[in-house]
C-alpha positions in Angstrom: 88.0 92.8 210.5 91.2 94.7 211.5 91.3 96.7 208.2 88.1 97.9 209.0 88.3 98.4 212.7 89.0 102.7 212.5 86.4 103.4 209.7 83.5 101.4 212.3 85.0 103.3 215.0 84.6 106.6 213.2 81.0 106.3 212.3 80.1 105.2 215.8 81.8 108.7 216.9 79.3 110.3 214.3 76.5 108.5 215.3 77.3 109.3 219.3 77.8 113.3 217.8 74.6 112.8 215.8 72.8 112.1 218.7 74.0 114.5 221.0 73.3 117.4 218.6 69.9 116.2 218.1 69.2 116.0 221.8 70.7 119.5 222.2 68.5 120.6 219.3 65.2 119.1 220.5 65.4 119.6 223.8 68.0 122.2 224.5 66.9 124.5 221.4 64.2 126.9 222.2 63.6 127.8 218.1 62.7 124.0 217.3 59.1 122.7 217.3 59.0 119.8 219.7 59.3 116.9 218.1 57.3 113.4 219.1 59.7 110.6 219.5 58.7 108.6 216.4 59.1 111.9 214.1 62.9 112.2 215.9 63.6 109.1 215.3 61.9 109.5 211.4 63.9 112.9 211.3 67.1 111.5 212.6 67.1 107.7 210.5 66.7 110.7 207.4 69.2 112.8 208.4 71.9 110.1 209.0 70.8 108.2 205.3 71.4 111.4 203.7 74.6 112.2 205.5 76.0 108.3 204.6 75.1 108.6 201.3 76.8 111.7 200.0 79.7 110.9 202.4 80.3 107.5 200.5 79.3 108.9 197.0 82.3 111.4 198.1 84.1 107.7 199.0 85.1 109.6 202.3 85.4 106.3 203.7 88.6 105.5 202.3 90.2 108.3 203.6 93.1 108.1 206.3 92.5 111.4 208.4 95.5 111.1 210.0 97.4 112.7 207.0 94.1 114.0 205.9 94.6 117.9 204.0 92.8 121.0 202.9 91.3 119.1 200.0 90.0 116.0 202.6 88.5 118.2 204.6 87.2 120.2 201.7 85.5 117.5 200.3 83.9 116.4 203.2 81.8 120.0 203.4 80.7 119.9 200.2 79.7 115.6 200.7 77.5 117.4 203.4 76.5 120.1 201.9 75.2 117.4 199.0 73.3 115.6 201.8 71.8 118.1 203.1 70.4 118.9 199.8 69.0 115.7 199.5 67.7 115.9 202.9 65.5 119.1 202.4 64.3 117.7 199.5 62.8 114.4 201.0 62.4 115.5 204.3 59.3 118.2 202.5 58.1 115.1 200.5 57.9 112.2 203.5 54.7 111.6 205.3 56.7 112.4 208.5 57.0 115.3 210.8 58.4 118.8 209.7 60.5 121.4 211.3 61.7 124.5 210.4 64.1 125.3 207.9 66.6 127.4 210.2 66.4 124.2 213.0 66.9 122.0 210.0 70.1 123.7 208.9 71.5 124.7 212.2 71.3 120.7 213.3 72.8 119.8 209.8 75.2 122.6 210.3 76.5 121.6 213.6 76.9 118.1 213.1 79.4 119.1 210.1 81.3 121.5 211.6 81.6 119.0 214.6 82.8 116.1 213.1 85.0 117.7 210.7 86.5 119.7 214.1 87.0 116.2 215.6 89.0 114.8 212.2 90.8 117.9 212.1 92.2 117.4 216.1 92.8 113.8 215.3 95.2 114.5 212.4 96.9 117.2 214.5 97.3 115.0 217.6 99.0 112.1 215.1 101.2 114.7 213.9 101.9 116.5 217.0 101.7 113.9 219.6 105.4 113.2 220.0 106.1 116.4 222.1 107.7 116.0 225.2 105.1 118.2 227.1 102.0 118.8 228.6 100.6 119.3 225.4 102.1 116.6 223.6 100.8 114.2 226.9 97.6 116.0 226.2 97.8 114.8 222.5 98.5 111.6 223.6 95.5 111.4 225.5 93.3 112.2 222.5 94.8 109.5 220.5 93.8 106.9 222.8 90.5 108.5 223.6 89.7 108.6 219.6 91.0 105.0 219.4 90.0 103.4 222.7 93.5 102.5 223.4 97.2 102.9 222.1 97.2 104.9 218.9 100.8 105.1 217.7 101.9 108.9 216.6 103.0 110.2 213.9 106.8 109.7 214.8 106.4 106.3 216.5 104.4 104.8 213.8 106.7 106.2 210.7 109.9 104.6 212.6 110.0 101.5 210.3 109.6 103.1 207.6 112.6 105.1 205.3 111.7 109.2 205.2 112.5 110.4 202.3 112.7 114.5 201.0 111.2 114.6 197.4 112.5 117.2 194.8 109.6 118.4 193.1 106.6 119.9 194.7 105.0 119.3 191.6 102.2 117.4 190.0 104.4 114.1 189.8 106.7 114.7 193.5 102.9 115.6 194.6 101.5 112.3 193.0 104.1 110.3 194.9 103.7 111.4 198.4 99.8 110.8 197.7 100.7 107.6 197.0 102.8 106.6 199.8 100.9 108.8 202.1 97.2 106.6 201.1 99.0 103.6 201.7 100.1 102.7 204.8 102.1 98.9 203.9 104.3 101.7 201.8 108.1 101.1 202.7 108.8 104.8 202.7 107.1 108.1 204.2 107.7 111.6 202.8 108.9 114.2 205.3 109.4 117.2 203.1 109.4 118.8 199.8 112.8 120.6 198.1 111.2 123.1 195.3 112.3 126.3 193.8 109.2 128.0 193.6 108.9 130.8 195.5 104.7 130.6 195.4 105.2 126.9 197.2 108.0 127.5 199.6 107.1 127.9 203.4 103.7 126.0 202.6 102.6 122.9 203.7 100.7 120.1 201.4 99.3 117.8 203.5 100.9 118.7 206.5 104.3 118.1 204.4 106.5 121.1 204.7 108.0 122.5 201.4 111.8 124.0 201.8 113.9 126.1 199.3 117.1 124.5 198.1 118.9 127.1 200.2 116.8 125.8 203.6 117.3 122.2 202.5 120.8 121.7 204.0 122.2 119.0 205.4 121.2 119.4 208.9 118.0 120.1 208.2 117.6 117.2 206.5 118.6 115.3 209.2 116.1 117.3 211.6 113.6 115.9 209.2 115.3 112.6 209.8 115.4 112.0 205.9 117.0 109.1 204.8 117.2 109.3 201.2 116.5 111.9 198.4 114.0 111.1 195.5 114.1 113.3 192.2 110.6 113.6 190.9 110.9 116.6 188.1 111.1 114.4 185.0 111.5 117.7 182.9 114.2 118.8 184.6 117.6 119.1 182.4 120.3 117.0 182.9 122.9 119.5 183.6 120.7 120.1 186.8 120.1 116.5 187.0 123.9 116.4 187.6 124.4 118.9 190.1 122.1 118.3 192.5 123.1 114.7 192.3 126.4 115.3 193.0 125.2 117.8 195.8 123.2 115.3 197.8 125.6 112.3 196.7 127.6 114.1 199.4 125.4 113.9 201.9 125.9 110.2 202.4 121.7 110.3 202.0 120.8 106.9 199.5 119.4 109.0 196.0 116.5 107.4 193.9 114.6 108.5 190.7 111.1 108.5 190.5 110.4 106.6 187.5 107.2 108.1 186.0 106.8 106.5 182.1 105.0 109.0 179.9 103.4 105.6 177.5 102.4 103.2 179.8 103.1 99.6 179.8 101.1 97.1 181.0 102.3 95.4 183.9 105.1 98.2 185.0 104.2 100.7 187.5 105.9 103.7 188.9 108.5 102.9 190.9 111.2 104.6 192.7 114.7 103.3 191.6 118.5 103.9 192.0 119.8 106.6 189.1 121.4 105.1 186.1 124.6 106.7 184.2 121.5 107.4 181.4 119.7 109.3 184.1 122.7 111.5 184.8 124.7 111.9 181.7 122.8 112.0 178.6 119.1 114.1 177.4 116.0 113.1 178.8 114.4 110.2 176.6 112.6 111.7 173.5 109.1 110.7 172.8 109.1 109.9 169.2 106.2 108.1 168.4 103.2 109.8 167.1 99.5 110.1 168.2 98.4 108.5 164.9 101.5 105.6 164.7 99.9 103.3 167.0 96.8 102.8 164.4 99.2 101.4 161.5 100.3 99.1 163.3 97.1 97.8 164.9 95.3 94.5 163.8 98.4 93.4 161.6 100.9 90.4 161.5 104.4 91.6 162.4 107.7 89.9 161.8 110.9 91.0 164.0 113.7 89.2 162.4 116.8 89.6 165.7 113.5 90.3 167.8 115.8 88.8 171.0 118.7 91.3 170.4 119.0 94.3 172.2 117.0 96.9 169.0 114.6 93.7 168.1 113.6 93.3 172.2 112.3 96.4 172.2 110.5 97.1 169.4 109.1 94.1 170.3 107.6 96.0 173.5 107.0 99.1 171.9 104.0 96.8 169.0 102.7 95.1 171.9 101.4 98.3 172.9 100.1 98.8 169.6 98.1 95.7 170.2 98.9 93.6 166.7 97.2 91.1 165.6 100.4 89.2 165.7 103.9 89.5 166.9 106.8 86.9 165.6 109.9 86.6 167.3 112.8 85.4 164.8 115.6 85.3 165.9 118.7 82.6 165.9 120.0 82.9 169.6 116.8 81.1 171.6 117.8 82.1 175.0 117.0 86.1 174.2 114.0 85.7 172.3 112.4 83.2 175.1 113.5 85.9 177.3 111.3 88.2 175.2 108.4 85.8 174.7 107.8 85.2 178.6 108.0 89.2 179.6 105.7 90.1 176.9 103.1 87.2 177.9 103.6 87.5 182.1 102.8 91.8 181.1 99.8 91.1 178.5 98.1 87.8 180.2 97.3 86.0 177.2 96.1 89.7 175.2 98.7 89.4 173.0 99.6 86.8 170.3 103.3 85.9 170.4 105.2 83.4 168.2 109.2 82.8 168.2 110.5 81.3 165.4 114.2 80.1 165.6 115.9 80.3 162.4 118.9 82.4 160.8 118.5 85.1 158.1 120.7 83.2 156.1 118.9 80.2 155.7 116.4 81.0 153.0 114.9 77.6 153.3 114.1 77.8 157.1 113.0 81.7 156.4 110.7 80.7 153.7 108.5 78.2 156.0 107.9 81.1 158.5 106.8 83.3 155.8 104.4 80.3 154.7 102.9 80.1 157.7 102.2 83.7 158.9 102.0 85.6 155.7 103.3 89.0 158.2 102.0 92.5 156.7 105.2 94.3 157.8 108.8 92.7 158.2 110.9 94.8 160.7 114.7 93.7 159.9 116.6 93.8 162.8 119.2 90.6 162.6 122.8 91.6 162.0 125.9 91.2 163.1 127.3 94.4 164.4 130.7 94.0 166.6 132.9 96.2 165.0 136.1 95.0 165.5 134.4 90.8 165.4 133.1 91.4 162.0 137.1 92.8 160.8 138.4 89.4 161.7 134.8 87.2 159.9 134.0 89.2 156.9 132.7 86.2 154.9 130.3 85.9 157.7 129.6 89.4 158.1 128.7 89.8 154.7 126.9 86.3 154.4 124.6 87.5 157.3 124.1 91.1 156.9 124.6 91.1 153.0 122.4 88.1 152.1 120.3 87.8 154.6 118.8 91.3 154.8 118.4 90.2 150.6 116.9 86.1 151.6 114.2 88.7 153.7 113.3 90.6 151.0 113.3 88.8 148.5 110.7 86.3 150.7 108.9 89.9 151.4 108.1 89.7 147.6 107.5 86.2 146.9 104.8 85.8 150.2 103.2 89.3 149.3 104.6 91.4 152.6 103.9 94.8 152.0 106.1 96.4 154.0 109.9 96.1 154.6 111.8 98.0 157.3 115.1 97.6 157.6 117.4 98.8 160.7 121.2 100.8 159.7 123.4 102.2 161.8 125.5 105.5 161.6 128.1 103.3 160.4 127.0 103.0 157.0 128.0 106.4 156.4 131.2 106.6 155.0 132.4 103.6 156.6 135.9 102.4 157.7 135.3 99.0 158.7 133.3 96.2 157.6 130.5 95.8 159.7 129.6 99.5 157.9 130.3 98.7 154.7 128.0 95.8 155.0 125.3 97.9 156.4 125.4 100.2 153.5 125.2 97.1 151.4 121.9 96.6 153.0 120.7 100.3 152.5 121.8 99.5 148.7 119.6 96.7 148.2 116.5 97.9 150.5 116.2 101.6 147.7 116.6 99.2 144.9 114.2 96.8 145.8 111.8 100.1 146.6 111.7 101.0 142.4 111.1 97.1 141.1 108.2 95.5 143.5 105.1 95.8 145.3 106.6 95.8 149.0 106.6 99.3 150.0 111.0 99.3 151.5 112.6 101.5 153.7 115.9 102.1 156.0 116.1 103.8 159.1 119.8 105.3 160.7 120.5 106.3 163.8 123.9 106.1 166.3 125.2 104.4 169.3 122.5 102.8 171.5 122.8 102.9 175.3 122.7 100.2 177.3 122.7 97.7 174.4 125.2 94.6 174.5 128.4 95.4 173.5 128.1 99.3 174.3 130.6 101.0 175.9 128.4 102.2 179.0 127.9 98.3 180.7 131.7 97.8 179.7 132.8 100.9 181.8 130.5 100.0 184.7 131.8 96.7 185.1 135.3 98.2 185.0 134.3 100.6 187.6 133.2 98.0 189.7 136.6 96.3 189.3 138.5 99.1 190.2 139.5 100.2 186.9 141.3 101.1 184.8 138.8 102.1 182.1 139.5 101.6 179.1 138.7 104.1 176.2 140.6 103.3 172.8 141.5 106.6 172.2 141.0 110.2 174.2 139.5 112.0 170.6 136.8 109.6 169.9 133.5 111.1 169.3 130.0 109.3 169.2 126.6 110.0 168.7 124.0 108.5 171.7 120.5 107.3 171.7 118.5 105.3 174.2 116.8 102.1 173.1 113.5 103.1 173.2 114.3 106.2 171.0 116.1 104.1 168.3 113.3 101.5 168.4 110.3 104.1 168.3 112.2 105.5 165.3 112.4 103.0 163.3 108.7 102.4 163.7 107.5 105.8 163.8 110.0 105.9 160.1 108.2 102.8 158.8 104.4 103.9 159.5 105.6 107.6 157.7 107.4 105.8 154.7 106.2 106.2 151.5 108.8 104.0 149.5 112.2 103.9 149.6 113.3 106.4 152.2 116.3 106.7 153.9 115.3 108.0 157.5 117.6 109.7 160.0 117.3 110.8 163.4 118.3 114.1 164.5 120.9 113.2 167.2 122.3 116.4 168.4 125.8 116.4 169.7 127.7 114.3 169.6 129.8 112.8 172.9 133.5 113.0 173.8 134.0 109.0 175.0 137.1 110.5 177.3 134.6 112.9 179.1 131.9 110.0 179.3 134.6 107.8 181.5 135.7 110.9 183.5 131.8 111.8 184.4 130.9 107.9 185.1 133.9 107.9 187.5 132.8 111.0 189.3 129.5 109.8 189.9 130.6 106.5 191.0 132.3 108.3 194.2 134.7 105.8 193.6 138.4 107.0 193.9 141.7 106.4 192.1 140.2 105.0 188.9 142.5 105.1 185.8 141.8 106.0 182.4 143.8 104.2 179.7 143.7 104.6 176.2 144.6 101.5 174.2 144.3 102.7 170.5 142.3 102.4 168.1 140.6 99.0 167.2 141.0 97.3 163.7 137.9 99.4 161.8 137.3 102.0 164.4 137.2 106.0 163.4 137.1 108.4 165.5 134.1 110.1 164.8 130.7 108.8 163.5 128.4 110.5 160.7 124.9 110.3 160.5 124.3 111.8 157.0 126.4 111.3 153.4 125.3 114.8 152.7 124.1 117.1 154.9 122.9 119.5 152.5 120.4 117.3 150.5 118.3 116.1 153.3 114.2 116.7 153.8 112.5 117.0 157.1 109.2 115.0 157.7 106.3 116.3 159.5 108.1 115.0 162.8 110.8 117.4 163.4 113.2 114.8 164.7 113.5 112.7 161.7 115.0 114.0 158.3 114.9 111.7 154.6 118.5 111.8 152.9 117.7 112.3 149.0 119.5 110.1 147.2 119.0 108.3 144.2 118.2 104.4 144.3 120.6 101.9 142.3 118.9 100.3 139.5 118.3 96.5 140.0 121.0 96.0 136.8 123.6 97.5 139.0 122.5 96.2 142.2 123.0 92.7 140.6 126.8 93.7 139.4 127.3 94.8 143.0 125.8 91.5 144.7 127.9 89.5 142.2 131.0 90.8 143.1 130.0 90.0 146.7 129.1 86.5 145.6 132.0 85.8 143.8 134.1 86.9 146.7 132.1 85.2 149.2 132.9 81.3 146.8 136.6 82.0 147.2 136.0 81.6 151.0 138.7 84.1 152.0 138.2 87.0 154.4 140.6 89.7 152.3 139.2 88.9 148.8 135.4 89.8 150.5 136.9 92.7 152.2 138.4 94.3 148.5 134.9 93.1 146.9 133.3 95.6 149.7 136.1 98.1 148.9 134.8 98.0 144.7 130.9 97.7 145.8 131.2 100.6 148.5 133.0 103.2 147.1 132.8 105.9 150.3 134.5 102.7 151.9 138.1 103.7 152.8 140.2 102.3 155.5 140.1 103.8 158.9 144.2 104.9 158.7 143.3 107.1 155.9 140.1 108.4 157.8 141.7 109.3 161.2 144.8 110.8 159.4 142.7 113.2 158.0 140.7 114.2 161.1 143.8 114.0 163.5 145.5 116.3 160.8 142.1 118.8 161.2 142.8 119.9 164.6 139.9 122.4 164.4 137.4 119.5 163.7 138.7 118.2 167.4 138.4 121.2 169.3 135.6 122.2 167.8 133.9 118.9 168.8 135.0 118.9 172.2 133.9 122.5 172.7 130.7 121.8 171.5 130.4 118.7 173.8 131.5 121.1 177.4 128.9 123.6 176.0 126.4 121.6 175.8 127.0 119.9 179.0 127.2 116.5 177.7 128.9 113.6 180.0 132.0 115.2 181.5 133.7 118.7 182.0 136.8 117.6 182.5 139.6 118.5 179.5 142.1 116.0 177.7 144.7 118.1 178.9 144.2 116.9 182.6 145.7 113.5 184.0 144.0 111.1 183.6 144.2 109.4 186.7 141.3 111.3 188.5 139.5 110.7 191.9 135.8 111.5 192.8 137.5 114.5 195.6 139.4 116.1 192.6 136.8 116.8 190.3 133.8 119.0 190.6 
C-alpha cells in the first residue's frame, strides 16, 4: 500500500481541486447556466472519467513529479487536452444536462492549469526546500501540506545516495539520469551534466544543471557534492577518453563508464562500471557483424571445437544471439566449457539448445561419435594450442594438436556431410618464427586444399593479438601492477597488433557467413602497438607510483613485430570494408599429402627437433626468430617509423624509449 500511498494522495488533491472549480463555476460563475444537482453531479462524474482516462492512457500515473520536467508537464496538457476532447464529444451525445461551450472549456481549463500549477510548486519545493530561510521554511511547509506530514527534500532525501556528474548531455548520459532519476531504490542520483555543446550549456534538463568543461572544476564539483564521475559518450575517441580520465583521476572523485552495448544480450543490462585498461588505451570496439549475418546462421546445428577457450567462449555468445538451432560445446578442458554452458543457459532460460561434448581434436575416434550424433551444418575450429614460447619446448604436441587435429575435423566435416568449415589463424602464421606459427600455417595449408577436393565449403580467418584473453599480456601487466612491479616486457621494440574478443570472434563469423570457398580472410587492424608504451600508459593510469619496467629479452620464438598479410599487394576487399581476402593459390591435395607426410614421419620419431626441421621443409617462409629480428633491429627506419606511427596515432602511451624507465604516475603527463 506504501508504493501507492503519493499517487492516491494526488488524485484526492484533484478531486478536492475538481470540486472547488466546479462550485466556483456553478455558483460563483455568472456565464454558466445553473445547473440542477443531478446534472452537476452527471457533468462532474463525466468530466472526471474523461480527465482519468486520457491521464492514464498518457500513463501520467507513473510519473514522480518531484523530478518531473518540461516534457512531464508537457504531456500532461496535451493528456488534458485529449480528455477534453472526449468530453465534448459525449457530453453533446448523453441524455444529461448541457452547458455552454465557453463554461465547458473555462471549467476544463482551470482545472488543468490548476493542478499542473500545484505539481509544478511541489517539484520546486522538493528541489528548493533545503534553504535556510523564510522561503526555504515556506517550502518546507508545502511539503508537508502536499504530503500530510514529513516529506523529505531534495537534499535530505538524496543523502544516501552517491551523486554523480555525468559526461554527456546526450541521448545516452540523458538516458541514464532518466533512469536513475524514475527510479528511486537507484544507488546513485545525478547532480549535473559536463557537455561541450555550447546550445546545452547553462540549461537545465530536468532540473539537472548542464556545465562547460571549463565551469566543471573541482570545487564546483564539490558544491554539487558529486562523488564520482560517469562517462556516457560512447563515441567519443580514446585520446579524449584518456585525458579527461586522467583529469578527473586527479580529483580523487571514483570514475565509472557507462556501459551501453550497441547488440543486446539477453540477460545483461546497462550498467555503470569501473574503466578497464581496453576502455582507456585501445579504439572503441568495432561492430563487425552485418545486418544480414545473423540469418545464416539461424535454424542450424553449430559445432565450436575449443568453445571454453577464450575465442571459442565467445563466439559461443555471439550464435546464441543468432538463435541456432543448436550450439555444441567441444572442447577438452571441462571446467571452461561448463563455465560456458551455465552463462549461456542462466541468460537464454531454456531458449537456447546447448550441448558440451568433452573430447580432444586429436582423438579422431571420440570426434567421430559427436559428429554421429549431431550431424552440425557448420564446424567453427577454434581448439589449438597457442603459447608461444610452451609450444617451442612441445612441438610433437603442438603439431599433433594443431596439425592433426584441425585435419581429424575436417576430414570428419567430409565424411558426416558438414558443409561448412571455418577454421581460426592467428597473425602468426605469417611468416612465422616459432612453432606455434608455423603450425598454424600448417592449418591454413590444409583448410585451401581441402576447399578444391570436397563438398564442404572451407575457410581461414586471421587476425592479431586478442585483449583480455588468457595468456595476453594486458592481465599479466595488471597483476604485476597490483604487485608492485616491476613489469615485465621482453623487449622495449616489440610491436603488436590489438583486437578485442568480440571483434576477433564476430570476424570470424561475419568471414564464414561471406565465404565462398577457400578464402583466406583478414582483418584490417590498423596500427600496430608499441608493448613499451602499453606498460608506461597502464602504469600512469594506475596512479600507482615507482613501478619499474624491465626488459627480459626475447622469448624462444618471439619476433618483434607481427604481420598480418604474406603480401600486401595481392589482397581483395569484401563488401565489408574491414575485412580483406589474401589471393593465394591453394596447394594441390598431392602436395598437401608430401607435406603431411613429412610431418608424420617426424612426429613417429618422437623427438621435438626432428618435427621442428620437418616444419622448417613444410613451411618454407618459416625462419628462426635470430635471423628475423637481426634484420629488423639492423632496419632502424622500420623501428622509428613504427613507433612514430604509434605516438601519432595516440595509441597506449606517449612516453619515448629514450626515457627511464623507472616512471611514477607524478612524472608523466
Amino acid at each position: 500500500m506504501r508504493k501507492y500511498y503519493s499517487r492516491i494522495l494526488l488524485i484526492l488533491y484533484d478531486i478536492l481541486i475538481f470540486a472547488f472549480i466546479q462550485w466556483f463555476m456553478n455558483i460563483v460563475y455568472t456565464g454558466t447556466v445553473r445547473l440542477s444537482f443531478a446534472g452537476l453531479m452527471h457533468q462532474s462524474a463525466l468530466m472526471l472519467a474523461c480527465i482519468a482516462y486520457s491521464r492514464w492512457a498518457g500513463q501520467l500515473h507513473r510519473q514522480v513529479w518531484r523530478y518531473g520536467g518540461i516534457q512531464c508537464y508537457t504531456r500532461l496538457i496535451l493528456m488534458d487536452a485529449l480528455g477534453f476532447g472526449i468530453y465534448c464529444s459525449l457530453e453533446k451525445i448523453l441524455p444529461i444536462e448541457h452547458v455552454r461551450f465557453d463554461s465547458m472549456l473555462a471549467t476544463y481549463g482551470l482545472f488543468s492549469l490548476a493542478t499542473l500549477s500545484m505539481r509544478m510548486v511541489y517539484r520546486y519545493a522538493y528541489k528548493c526546500g533545503n534553504q535556510n530561510n523564510l522561503l526555504g521554511k515556506l517550502l518546507r511547509a508545502l511539503l508537508r501540506i502536499f504530503a500530510f506530514g514529513r516529506v523529505l527534500t531534495e537534499a535530505e532525501a538524496d543523502s544516501g545516495r552517491i551523486k554523480i556528474a555525468i559526461i554527456g548531455a546526450g541521448r545516452v548520459g540523458l538516458s541514464l539520469a532518466e533512469d536513475l532519476l524514475n527510479n528511486s531504490k537507484a544507488q546513485y542520483i545525478p547532480r549535473c551534466f559536463i557537455d561541450i555543446d555550447k546550445d546545452k550549456i547553462g540549461r537545465d534538463v530536468r532540473g539537472i544543471p548542464i556545465l562547460s568543461e571549463s565551469e566543471a572544476t573541482f570545487e564546483k564539483l564539490r558544491e554539487h557534492r558529486i562523488q564520482e564521475i560517469v562517462f556516457a559518450v560512447p563515441k567519443m575517441s580514446r585520446t579524449r577518453k584518456l585525458e579527461l580520465y586522467e583529469y578527473y583521476q586527479k580529483s580523487g572523485f571514483g570514475i565509472k563508464n557507462y556501459d551501453f552495448p550497441s547488440m543486446e544480450i539477453p540477460g545483461r543490462k546497462r550498467q555503470m562500471r569501473e574503466f578497464s585498461v581496453e576502455d582507456l588505451l585501445f579504439r572503441k570496439e568495432l561492430q563487425v557483424i552485418a545486418p544480414g549475418t545473423c540469418s545464416y546462421y539461424r535454424n542450424k546445428v553449430i559445432l565450436i571445437t575449443g568453445g571454453g577457450g577464450s575465442i571459442g567462449s565467445e563466439l559461443c555468445r555471439q550464435l546464441a544471439k543468432m538463435r541456432p538451432k543448436k550450439l555444441i560445446i567441444a572442447d577438452i578442458y571441462e571446467n571452461c566449457a561448463y563455465d560456458v554452458q551455465q552463462g549461456l543457459a542462466f541468460a537464454y532460460k531454456g531458449d537456447l539448445d546447448i550441448c558440451v561434448e568433452i573430447v580432444s581434436v586429436t582423438n579422431r575416434e571420440g570426434l567421430a561419435r559427436v559428429y554421429e550424433e549431431y550431424h552440425p551444418d557448420i564446424t567453427i575450429h577454434a581448439a589449438a594450442h597457442k603459447h608461444v614460447p610452451l609450444m617451442e619446448k612441445n612441438v610433437l604436441e603442438a603439431v599433433n594438436n594443431n596439425v592433426f587435429g584441425t585435419l581429424n575435423v575436417l576430414e570428419l566435416c567430409e565424411e558426416y556431410g558438414c558443409g561448412r568449415f571455418m577454421l581460426v589463424s592467428t597473425d602468426k602464421a605469417v611468416n612465422p618464427t616459432n612453432v606455434m606459427g608455423a603450425t598454424k600455417r600448417v592449418c591454413e595449408m590444409i583448410t585451401q586444399a581441402y576447399s578444391t577436393r570436397g563438398r564442404v565449403r572451407c575457410s581461414a580467418t586471421r587476425f592479431g593479438n586478442v585483449l583480455g584473453s588468457a595468456g595476453s599480456v594486458i592481465p599479466l601487466f595488471k597483476r604485476q601492477i597490483a604487485a608492485g612491479g616491476p613489469i615485465t616486457v621482453t623487449d622495449r621494440r616489440i610491436i603488436r597488433y590489438f583486437m578485442t574478443i568480440p571483434e576477433a570472434s564476430q570476424l570470424v563469423l561475419e568471414s564464414g557467413a561471406m565465404a565462398k570457398n577457400g578464402e583466406l580472410f583478414v582483418l584490417d587492424m590498423g596500427k600496430p602497438v608499441r608493448i613499451w608504451n602499453l606498460a608506461e600508459s597502464m602504469i600512469r593510469i594506475s596512479g600507482v607510483s615507482g613501478i619499474e619496467i624491465v626488459e627480459t629479452g626475447l622469448r624462444p620464438g618471439e619476433k618483434l613485430y607481427e604481420e598480418l598479410l604474406c603480401r600486401k599487394e595481392e589482397l581483395d576487399r569484401t563488401e565489408n570494408s574491414m575485412i580483406f581476402v589474401e589471393r593465394e593459390e591453394p596447394l594441390s591435395m598431392e602436395e598437401l599429402e608430401k607435406k603431411l607426410t613429412i610431418l608424420t614421419e617426424a612426429c613417429a620419431t618422437g623427438r621435438d627437433e626432428e618435427v621442428k626441421m620437418a616444419l622448417h621443409r613444410v613451411v618454407p617462409a618459416y625462419r628462426t626468430p635470430e635471423e628475423v629480428n637481426g634484420l629488423v633491429a639492423a632496419d632502424d627506419t622500420f623501428i622509428r617509423s613504427h613507433g612514430e606511427e604509434t605516438r601519432d596515432e595516440g595509441t597506449p602511451g606517449d612516453v619515448t624509449g629514450a626515457e627511464t624507465s623507472r616512471i611514477s604516475a607524478g612524472a608523466i603527463g
